[in-house]
C-alpha positions as CSV (number, residue, x, y, z in Angstrom):
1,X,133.3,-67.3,-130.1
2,X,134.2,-65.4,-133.4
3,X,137.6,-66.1,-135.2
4,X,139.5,-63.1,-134.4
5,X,140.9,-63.0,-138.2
6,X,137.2,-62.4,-139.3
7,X,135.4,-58.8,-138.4
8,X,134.2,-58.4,-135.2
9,X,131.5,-56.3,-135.5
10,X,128.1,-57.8,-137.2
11,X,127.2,-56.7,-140.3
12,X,123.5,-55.8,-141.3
13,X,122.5,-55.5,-144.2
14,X,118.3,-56.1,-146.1
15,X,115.8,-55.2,-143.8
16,X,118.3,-55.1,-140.9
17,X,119.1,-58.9,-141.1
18,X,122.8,-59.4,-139.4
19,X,125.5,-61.9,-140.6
20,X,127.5,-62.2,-137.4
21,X,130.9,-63.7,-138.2
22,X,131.8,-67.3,-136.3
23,X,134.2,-69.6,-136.9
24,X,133.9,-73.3,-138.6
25,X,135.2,-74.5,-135.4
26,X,131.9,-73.2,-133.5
27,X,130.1,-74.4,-136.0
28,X,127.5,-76.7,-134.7
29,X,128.5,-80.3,-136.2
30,X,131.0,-78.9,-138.8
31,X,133.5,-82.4,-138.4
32,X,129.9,-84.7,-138.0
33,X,129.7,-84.0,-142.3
34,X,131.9,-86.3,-144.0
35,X,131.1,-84.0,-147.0
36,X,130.7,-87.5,-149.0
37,X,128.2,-86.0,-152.1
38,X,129.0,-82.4,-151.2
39,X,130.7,-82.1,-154.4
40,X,128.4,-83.3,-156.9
41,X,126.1,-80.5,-154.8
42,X,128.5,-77.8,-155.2
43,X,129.4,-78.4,-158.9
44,X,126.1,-77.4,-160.0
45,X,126.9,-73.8,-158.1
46,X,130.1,-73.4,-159.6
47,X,128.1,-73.8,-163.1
48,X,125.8,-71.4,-161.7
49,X,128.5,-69.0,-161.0
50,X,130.6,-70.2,-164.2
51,X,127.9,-68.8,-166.6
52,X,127.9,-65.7,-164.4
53,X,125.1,-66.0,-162.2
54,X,121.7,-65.3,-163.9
55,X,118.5,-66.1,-162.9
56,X,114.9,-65.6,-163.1
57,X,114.3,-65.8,-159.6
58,X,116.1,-62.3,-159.1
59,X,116.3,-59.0,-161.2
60,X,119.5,-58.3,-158.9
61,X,122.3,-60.1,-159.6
62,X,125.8,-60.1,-158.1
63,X,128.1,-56.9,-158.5
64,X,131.2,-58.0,-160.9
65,X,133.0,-58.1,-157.6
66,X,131.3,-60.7,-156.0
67,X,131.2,-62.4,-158.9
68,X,134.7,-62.9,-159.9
69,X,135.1,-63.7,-155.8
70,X,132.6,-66.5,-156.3
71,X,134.6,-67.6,-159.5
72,X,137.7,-68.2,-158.5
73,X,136.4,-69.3,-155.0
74,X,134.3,-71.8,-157.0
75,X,138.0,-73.1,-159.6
76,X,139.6,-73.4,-156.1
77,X,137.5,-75.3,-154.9
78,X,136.5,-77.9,-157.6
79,X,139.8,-78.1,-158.2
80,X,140.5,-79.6,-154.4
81,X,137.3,-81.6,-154.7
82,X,139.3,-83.7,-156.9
83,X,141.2,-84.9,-154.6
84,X,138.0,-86.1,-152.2
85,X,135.4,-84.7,-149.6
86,X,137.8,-84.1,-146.8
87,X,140.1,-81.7,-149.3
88,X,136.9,-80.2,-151.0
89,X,136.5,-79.5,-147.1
90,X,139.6,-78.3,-146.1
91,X,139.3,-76.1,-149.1
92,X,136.1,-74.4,-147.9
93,X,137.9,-73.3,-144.4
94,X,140.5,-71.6,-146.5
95,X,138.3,-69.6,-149.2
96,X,135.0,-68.9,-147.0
97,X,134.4,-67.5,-144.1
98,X,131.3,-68.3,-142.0
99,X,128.3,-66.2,-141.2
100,X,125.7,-66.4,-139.2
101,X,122.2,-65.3,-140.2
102,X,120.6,-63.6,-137.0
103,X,117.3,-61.7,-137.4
104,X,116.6,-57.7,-136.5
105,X,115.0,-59.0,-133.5
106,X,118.2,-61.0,-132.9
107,X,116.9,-64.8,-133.3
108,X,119.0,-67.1,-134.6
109,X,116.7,-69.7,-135.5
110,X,114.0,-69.6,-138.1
111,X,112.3,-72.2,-139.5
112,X,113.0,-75.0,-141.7
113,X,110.6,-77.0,-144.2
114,X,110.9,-79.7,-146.3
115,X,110.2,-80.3,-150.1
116,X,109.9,-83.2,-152.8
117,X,109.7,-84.2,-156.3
118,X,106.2,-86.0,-156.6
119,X,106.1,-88.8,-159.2
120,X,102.4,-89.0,-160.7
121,X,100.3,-91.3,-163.2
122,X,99.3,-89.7,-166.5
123,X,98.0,-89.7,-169.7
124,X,98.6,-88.1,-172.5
125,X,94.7,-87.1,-173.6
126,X,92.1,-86.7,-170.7
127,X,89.4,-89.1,-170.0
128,X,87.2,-89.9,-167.2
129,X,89.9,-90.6,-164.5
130,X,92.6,-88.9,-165.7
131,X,90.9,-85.2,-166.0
132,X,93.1,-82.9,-164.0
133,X,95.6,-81.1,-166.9
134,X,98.7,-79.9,-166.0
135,X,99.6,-76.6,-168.2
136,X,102.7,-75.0,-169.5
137,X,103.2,-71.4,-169.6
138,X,100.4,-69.5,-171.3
139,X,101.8,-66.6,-174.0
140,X,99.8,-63.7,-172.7
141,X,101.6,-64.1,-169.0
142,X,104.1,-61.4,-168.4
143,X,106.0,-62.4,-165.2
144,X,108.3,-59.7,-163.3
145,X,109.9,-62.3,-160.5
146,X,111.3,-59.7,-158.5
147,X,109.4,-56.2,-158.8
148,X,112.6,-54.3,-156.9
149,X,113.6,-53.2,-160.1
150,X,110.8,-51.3,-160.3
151,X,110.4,-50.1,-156.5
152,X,112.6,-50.8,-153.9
153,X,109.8,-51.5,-152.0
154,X,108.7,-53.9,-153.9
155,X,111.6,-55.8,-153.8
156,X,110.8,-59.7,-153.5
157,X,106.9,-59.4,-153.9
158,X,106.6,-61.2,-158.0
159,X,103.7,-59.7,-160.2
160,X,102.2,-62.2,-163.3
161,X,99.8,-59.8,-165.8
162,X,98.1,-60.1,-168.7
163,X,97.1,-56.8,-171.1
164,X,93.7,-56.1,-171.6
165,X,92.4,-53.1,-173.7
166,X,96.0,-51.6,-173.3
167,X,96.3,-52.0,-169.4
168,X,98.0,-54.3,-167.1
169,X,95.7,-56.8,-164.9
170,X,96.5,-59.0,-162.7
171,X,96.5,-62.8,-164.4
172,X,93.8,-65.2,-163.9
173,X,93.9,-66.6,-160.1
174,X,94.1,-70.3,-159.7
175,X,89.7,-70.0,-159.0
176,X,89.5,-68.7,-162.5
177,X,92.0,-71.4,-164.4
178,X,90.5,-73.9,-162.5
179,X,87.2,-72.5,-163.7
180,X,88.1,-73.0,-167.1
181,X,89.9,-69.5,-167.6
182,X,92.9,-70.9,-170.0
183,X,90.3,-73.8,-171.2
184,X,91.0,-73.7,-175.3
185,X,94.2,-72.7,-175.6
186,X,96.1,-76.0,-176.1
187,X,98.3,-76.0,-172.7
188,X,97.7,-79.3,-171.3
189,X,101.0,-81.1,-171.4
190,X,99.6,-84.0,-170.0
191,X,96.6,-85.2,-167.6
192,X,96.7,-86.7,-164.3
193,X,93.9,-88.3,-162.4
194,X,94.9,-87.0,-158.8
195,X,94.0,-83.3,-158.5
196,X,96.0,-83.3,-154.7
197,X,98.8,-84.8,-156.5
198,X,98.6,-81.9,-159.1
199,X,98.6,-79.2,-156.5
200,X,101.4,-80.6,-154.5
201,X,103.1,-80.7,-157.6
202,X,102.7,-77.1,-158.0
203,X,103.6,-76.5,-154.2
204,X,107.0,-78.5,-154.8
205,X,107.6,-76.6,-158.4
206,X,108.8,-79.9,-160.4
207,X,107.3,-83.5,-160.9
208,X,107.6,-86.6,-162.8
209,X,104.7,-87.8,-164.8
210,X,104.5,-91.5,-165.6
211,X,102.5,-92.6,-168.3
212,X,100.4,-96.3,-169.4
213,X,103.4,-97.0,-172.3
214,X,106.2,-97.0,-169.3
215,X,107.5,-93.7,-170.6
216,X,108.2,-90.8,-168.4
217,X,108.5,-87.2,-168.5
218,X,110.1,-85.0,-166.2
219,X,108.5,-81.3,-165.5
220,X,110.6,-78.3,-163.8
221,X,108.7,-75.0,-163.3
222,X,108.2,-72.8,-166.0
223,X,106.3,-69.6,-164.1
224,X,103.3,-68.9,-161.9
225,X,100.6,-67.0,-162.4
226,X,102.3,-64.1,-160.2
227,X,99.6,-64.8,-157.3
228,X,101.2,-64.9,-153.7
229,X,101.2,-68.4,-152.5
230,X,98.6,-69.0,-149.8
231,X,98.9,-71.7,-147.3
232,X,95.5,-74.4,-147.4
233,X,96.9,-76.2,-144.1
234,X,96.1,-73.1,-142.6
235,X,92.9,-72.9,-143.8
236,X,91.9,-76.8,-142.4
237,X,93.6,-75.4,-139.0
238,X,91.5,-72.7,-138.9
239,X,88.0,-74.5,-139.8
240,X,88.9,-77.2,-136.8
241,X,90.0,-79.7,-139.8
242,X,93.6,-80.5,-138.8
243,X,95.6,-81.6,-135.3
244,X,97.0,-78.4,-134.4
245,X,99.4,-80.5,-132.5
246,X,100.7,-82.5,-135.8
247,X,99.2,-80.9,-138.9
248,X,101.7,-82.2,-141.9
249,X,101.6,-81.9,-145.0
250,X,100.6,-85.7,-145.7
251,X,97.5,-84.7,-143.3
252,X,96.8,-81.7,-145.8
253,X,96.8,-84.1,-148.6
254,X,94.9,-86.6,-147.1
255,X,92.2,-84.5,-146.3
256,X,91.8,-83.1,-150.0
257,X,92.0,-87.4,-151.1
258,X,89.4,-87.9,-148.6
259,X,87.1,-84.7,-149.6
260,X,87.2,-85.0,-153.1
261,X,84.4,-82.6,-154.0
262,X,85.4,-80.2,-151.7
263,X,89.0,-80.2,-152.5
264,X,88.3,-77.6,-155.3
265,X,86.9,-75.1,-153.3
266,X,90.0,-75.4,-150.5
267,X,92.4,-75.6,-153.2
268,X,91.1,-72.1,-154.1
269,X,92.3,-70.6,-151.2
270,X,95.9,-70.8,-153.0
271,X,95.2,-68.1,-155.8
272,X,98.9,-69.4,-157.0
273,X,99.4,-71.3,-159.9
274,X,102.3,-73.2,-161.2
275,X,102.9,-73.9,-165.1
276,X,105.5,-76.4,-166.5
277,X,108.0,-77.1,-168.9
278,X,109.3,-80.3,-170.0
279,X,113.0,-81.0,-168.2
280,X,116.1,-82.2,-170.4
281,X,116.5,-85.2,-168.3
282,X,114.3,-87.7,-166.2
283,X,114.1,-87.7,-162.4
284,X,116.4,-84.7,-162.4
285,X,114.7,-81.8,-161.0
286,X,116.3,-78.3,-161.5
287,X,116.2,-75.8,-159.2
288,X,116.0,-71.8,-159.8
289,X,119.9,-71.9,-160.9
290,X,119.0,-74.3,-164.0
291,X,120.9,-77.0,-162.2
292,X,120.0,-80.3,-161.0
293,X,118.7,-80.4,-157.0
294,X,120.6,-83.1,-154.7
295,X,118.7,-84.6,-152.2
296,X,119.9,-83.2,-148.3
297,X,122.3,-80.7,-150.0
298,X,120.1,-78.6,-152.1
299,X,118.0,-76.1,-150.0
300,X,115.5,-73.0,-151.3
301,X,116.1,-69.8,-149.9
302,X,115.0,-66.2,-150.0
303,X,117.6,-65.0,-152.4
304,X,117.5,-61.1,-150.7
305,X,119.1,-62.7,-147.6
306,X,121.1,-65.8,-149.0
307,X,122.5,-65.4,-152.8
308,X,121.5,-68.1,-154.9
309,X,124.8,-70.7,-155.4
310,X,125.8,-70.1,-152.0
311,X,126.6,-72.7,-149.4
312,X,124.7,-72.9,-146.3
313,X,125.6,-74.8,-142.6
314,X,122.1,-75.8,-141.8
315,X,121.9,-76.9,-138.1
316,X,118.9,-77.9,-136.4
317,X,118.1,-79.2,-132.3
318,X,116.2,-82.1,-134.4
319,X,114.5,-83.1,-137.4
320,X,111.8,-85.6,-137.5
321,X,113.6,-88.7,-139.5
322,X,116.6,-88.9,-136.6
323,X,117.4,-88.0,-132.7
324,X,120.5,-86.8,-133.0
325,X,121.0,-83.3,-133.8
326,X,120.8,-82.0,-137.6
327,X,124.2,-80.4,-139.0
328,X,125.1,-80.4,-143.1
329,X,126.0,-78.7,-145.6
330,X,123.5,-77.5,-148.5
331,X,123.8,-74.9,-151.3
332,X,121.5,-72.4,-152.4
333,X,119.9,-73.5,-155.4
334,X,116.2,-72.8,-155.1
335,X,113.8,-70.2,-154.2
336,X,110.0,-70.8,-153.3
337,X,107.0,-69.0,-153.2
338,X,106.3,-69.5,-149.5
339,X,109.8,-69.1,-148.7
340,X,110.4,-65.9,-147.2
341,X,112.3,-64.5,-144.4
342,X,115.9,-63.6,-142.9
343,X,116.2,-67.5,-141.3
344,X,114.1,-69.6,-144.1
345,X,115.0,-72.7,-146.3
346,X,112.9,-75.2,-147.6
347,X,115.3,-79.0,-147.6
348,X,115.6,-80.8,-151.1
349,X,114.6,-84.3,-149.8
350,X,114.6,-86.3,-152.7
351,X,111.7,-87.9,-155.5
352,X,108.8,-89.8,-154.7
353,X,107.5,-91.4,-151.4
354,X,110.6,-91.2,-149.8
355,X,111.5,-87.7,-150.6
356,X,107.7,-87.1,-149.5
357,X,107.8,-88.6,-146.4
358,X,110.9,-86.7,-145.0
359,X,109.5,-83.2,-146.6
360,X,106.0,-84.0,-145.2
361,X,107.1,-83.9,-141.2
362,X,109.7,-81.5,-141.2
363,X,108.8,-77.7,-140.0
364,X,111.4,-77.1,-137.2
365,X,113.5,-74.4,-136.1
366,X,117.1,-73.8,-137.5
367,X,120.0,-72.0,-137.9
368,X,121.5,-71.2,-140.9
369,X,125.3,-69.9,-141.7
370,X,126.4,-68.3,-145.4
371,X,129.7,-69.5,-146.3
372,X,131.0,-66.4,-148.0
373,X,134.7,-65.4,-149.9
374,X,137.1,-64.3,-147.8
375,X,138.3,-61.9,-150.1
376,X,135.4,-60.1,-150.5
377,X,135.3,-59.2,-146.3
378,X,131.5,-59.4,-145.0
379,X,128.4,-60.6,-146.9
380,X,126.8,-57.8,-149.1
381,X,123.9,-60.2,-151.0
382,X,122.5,-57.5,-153.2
């Protein structure tokens, strides 16, 4: 049942998506959070929205309205968090106003994924094992993230070109670097031994690389080649190669460990490729706002439906690490490649194993509410 002090009718808005107004009360699990790291989470948006809301991940930003709403939402509510999780809480019922995200075809439920931050051997010259290189960005890559400023109907497709003989092509596809394409040019930051490690690193958009002298360096994403992301596990389930019943994503990586020569040639499927840059801090992964990621509070999210900073109710029937039902709060402060849709987000689950082994399992249905300024009346992302 909606609270009657919020607008009753839903609003639509990009490609016909609805935010139907609820309140936190009907919130599925709102007074199960006991909100205890929620503000370490939402400091990182505040910053985001502090140093006005730029990113690369979108050419349209907030209107100077929604803005300064998200400003002084954000003082309010740092300045409450001060005083603990159940006032950074209370704060949030008074200066947001829940949403509902509910598709043109009037689901509410979309689907929910999980990602990591992988932590891989390396060295810093290659050799026999370690012969996989991870790149940085390459200077003759011109990236346009969002290619809405161009064409509306363009708007969330990404577009990586190189000139050649005056003209525009597209860059080299993940077949052709791995071919040797950018072989020459002095990229490789480091090499690692693992070549499914180095593509799930590219899949996940960060990584930590450990090296023989103990010393580590952390790597956040720098660009991509401006390929669409194309799914592998899709490609085993259609050859026959996977469970349909329980295909993971440890069962993807598995396969490519256990078919080492043929691993290339799958791998290619994926014409996207990821280059890094080095991070200002170990084990702390930032996400599209510059900011570092929290484990089970920072999600990724198609930034035409959910703006970047924002904070999201996530609730979910189940997810695979527990029984009981799934309800938290999480913030907005990632996008992906393959996440794309009116009900999408991709769950921050943490470094390493661990963080592997929740992101691995989880692809279940979910709902998702934006938390959005009151003063500003219903949710207008663009």
């Amino acid at each position: 049942m909606s609270d009657p002090s919020l607008l009753r009718q839903e609003q639509a808005y990009g490609g016909g998506v609805h935010y139907a107004p609820v309140s936190f009360k009907d919130l599925p699990g709102w007074e199960g959070d006991a909100f205890g790291d929620a503000l370490q989470a939402f400091h990182h948006s505040a910053t985001f929205f502090g140093q006005n809301a730029h990113s690369w991940a979108t050419t349209r930003q907030l209107s100077q309205e929604a803005l300064h709403a998200w400003q002084e939402a954000s003082k309010a509510l740092m300045e409450a968090g001060s005083n603990g999780p159940q006032a950074l809480k209370n704060a949030l019922t008074r200066h947001l106003a829940p949403y509902q995200l509910i598709t043109p075809d009037q689901d509410k439920e979309g689907i929910l994924t999980g990602y990591y931050h992988p932590v891989l051997s390396a060295r810093r010259t290659k050799d026999a094992r370690f012969d996989t290189p991870i790149l940085r960005r390459p200077h003759d890559l011109i990236l346009v993230e969002d290619a809405g400023g161009f064409n509306p109907a363009w708007e969330g497709t990404r577009i990586g070109g190189r000139v050649e003989g005056g003209t525009l092509v597209p860059y080299f596809t993940r077949k052709e670097i791995m071919a040797g394409a950018l072989d020459g040019r002095n990229l490789e930051i480091a090499w690692v031994e693992d070549q499914a490690e180095a593509f799930f690193m590219m899949v996940q958009g960060s990584g930590t690389l450990l090296f023989e002298d103990e010393r580590t360096l952390t790597l956040d994403y720098a660009a991509t080649n401006g390929h669409p992301y194309a799914s592998i596990g899709r490609v085993l389930l259609d050859q026959g190669a996977l469970d349909p019943e329980r295909a993971t994503a440890r069962d993807v990586k598995d396969w490519l460990c256990a078919h080492p020569h043929d691993a290339p040639a799958l791998m290619a499927h994926n014409p996207s490729y990821v280059f890094f840059k080095e991070a200002d801090k170990s084990f702390a992964p930032c996400g599209a706002l510059g900011t570092p990621l929290t484990p089970l509070r920072s999600l990724a999210c198609d930034p035409r439906y959910i703006p970047l900073g924002a904070p999201v109710w996530v609730s979910a029937a189940r997810l695979p690490w527990q029984s009981a039902p799934f309800s938290r709060l999480f913030f907005a402060q990632d996008v992906g490649g393959a996440i794309k849709g009116h009900i999408r987000a991709d769950l921050y689950c943490g470094v390493g194993e661990e963080g592997f082994d929740q992101a691995s399992d989880l692809n279940h249905k979910g709902a998702l509410f934006i938390l959005w300024p009151r003063v500003l009346g219903a949710p207008h992302v663009r």
